[in-house]
C-alpha positions, 0 to 999 in steps of 0.5 A: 905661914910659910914655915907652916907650909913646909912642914905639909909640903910633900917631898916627892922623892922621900915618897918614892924612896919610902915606897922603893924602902917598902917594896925592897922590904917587902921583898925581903919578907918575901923571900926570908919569911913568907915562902918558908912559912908557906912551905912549912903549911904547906907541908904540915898541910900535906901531913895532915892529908896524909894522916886524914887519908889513913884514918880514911882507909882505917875506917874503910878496912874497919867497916869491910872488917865489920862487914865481913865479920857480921856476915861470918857471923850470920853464916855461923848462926844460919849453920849452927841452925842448921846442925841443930835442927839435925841433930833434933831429925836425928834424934827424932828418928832415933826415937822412932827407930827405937819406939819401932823396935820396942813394938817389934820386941812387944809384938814378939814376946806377946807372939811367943805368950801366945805361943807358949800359953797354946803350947801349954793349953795343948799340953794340959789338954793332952793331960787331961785326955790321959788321966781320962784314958787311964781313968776310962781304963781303970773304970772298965776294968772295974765295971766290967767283970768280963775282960776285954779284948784289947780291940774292944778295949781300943774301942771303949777308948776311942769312943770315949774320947771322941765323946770328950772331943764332942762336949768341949775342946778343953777335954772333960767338959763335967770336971770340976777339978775336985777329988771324990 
C-alpha cells in the first residue's frame, strides 16, 4: 500500500513548478499571440466602423439628396401649373379679344349695309322723283295745250312732288312698276 501511497501522494514543488510553467506560458501567449490578435480585431473593428459611418453618411446624402430632389420636383410640377394655367388665361383672353373684334367688324359692315342700303333707297327715291318730274313735265305739255311759263311750270312741279312727298316717302305711292 505504500507504493500505492506514493503515486496519490502530492508533490508540492512540481504544483508550483507546474503553476509557475503555466503562468511563464501564459504570458508568452500573452505578449506573442493575444495582443496582436487583438490589435489586429481591434483594427478590422476600427475598419468596420469606418466603413459602417460612410455607409451612414452615404444614406444621409441619399435621403438629403431625396429630399432635395422630391422638393425640386414639386416646385417644377407647381411651376409648370402655373405656366399652364397662363397660358389657358392668355389664350382665353385671346379669344375674347378676337371674339370683340369679330363683333366690332360685324358691327362695322352691318353699320356700312345700312349705310350703303340708305344711300341707295336715297338715291332710288331721288330717281323716282326724277322720272316723275320728267314725267310730270312730259304730261304737262301734252295736256296742256297752252304753254306754260316757266313759273307756272315750277309750280306744277312742286305741287306735284309735294303731293308725292304727301302719300308716301318711297316716291310714287301708285306705282306698280309696270309699263303701259
Amino acid at each position: 500500500m505504500l507504493q500505492t501511497l506514493e503515486v496519490i501522494s502530492v508533490n508540492l514543488w512540481q504544483i508550483v513548478i507546474s503553476l509557475l510553467n503555466l503562468l511563464v506560458l501564459y504570458l508568452i501567449l500573452k505578449h506573442f499571440l493575444y495582443k496582436p490578435i487583438r490589435k489586429a480585431l481591434e483594427k478590422r473593428q476600427q475598419t468596420l466602423d469606418e466603413q459602417y459611418g460612410k455607409a451612414e453618411e452615404a444614406r444621409q446624402s441619399a435621403e438629403k439628396y431625396e429630399a432635395d430632389w422630391s422638393g425640386r420636383m414639386q416646385t417644377a410640377e407647381a411651376e409648370a401649373d402655373k405656366i399652364i394655367a397662363a397660358s389657358e388665361s392668355r389664350a382665353q383672353e385671346r379669344d375674347r379679344a378676337m371674339l370683340k373684334d369679330a363683333e366690332k367688324r360685324a358691327g362695322e359692315i352691318i353699320r356700312q349695309a345700312e349705310a350703303e342700303a340708305d344711300l341707295e333707297k336715297k338715291k332710288a327715291a331721288q330717281d323716282i322723283r326724277q322720272n316723275i318730274i320728267d314725267l310730270s313735265a312730259m304730261l304737262a305739255e301734252h295736256v296742256l295745250p297752252e304753254q306754260l311759263d316757266e313759273e307756272q311750270h315750277e309750280a306744277l312741279i312742286d305741287s306735284v312732288i309735294h303731293e308725292l312727298d304727301r302719300t308716301g316717302s318711297d316716291g310714287y305711292a301708285g306705282y306698280k312698276g309696270g309699263s303701259r
